[in-house]
C-alpha positions in Angstrom: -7.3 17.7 27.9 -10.1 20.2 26.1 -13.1 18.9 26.4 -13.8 19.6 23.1 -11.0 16.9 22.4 -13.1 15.0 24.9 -16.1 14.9 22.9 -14.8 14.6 19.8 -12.9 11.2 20.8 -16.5 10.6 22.0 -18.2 10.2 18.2 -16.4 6.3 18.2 -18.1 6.1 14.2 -15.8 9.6 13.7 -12.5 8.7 15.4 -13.0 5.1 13.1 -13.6 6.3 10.2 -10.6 7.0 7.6 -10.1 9.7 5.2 -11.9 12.7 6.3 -11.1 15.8 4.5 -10.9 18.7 7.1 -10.6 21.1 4.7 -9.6 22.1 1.1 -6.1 21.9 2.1 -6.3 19.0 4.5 -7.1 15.4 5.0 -7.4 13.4 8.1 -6.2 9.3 7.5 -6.8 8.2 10.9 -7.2 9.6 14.3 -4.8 8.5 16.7 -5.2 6.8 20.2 -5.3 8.7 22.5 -2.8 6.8 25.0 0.9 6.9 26.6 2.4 4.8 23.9 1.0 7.7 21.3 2.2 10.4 23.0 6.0 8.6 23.3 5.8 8.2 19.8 5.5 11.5 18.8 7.8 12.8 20.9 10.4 10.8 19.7 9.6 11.6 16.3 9.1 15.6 16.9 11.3 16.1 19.6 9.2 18.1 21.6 5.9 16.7 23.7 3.2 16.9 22.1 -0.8 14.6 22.2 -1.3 13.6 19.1 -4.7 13.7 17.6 -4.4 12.4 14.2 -2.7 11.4 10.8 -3.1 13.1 7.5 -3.1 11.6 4.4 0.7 12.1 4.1 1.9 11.3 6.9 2.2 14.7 9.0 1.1 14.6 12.4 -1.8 16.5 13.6 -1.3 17.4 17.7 -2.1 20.3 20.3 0.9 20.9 22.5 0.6 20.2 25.9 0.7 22.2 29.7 -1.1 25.3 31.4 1.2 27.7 29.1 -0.2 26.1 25.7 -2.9 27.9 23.9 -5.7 25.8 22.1 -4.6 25.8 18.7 -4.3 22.3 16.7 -1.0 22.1 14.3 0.7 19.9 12.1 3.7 19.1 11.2 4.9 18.1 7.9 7.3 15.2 7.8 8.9 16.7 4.6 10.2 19.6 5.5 9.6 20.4 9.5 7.3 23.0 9.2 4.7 22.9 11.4 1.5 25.7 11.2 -2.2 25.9 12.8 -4.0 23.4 11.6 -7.3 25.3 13.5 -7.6 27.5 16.0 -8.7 24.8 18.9 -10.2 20.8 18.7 -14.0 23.2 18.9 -13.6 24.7 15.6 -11.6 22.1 13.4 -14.8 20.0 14.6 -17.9 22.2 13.9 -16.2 24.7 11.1 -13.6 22.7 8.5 -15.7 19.2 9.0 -15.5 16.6 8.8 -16.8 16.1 5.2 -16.8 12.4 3.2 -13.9 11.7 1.0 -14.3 13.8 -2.5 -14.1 11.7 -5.3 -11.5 12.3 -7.8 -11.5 13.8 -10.9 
């Protein structure tokens, strides 16, 4: 596990909140445990293994993929469609670069 992921399961008043937008493009609903049972669920719901970091707003599953041969990069999948792209280029810069930032309000 990166220990950036480490860390940034540390903040407990982060990984509790709800509704964090990462990004223009992106909203986190909740952060997932990280434990056995959340890692089985995703991978019976991707179909590949994954650890599973968090939820956005719709649904799609935020993860890093797992083993030596995996790079740092944090994707998402979107439920609708399959598609999956790179989220952020590791746990280190979706946490200091894209956020988190309070919900916006709505216009």
């Amino acid at each position: 596990m990166p220990s950036a992921l480490r860390e940034l399961y540390a903040d407990r008043a982060l990984i509790t909140r709800r509704d964090l937008r990462w990004s223009d493009d992106h909203m986190i609903s909740a952060f997932e445990p990280l434990d056995e049972e959340a890692i089985l669920d995703a991978r019976r719901n991707l179909g590949f293994a994954v650890v599973p970091i968090a939820t956005t707003d719709f649904g799609d599953l935020v993860y890093l993929r797992p083993g030596p041969a995996a790079g740092d990069e944090v994707y998402v999948t979107y439920h609708d469609g399959g598609d999956t792209e790179i989220l952020a280029d590791s746990v280190e810069a979706m946490d200091h670069a894209n956020g988190p930032q309070s919900p916006r309000p709505s216009r």
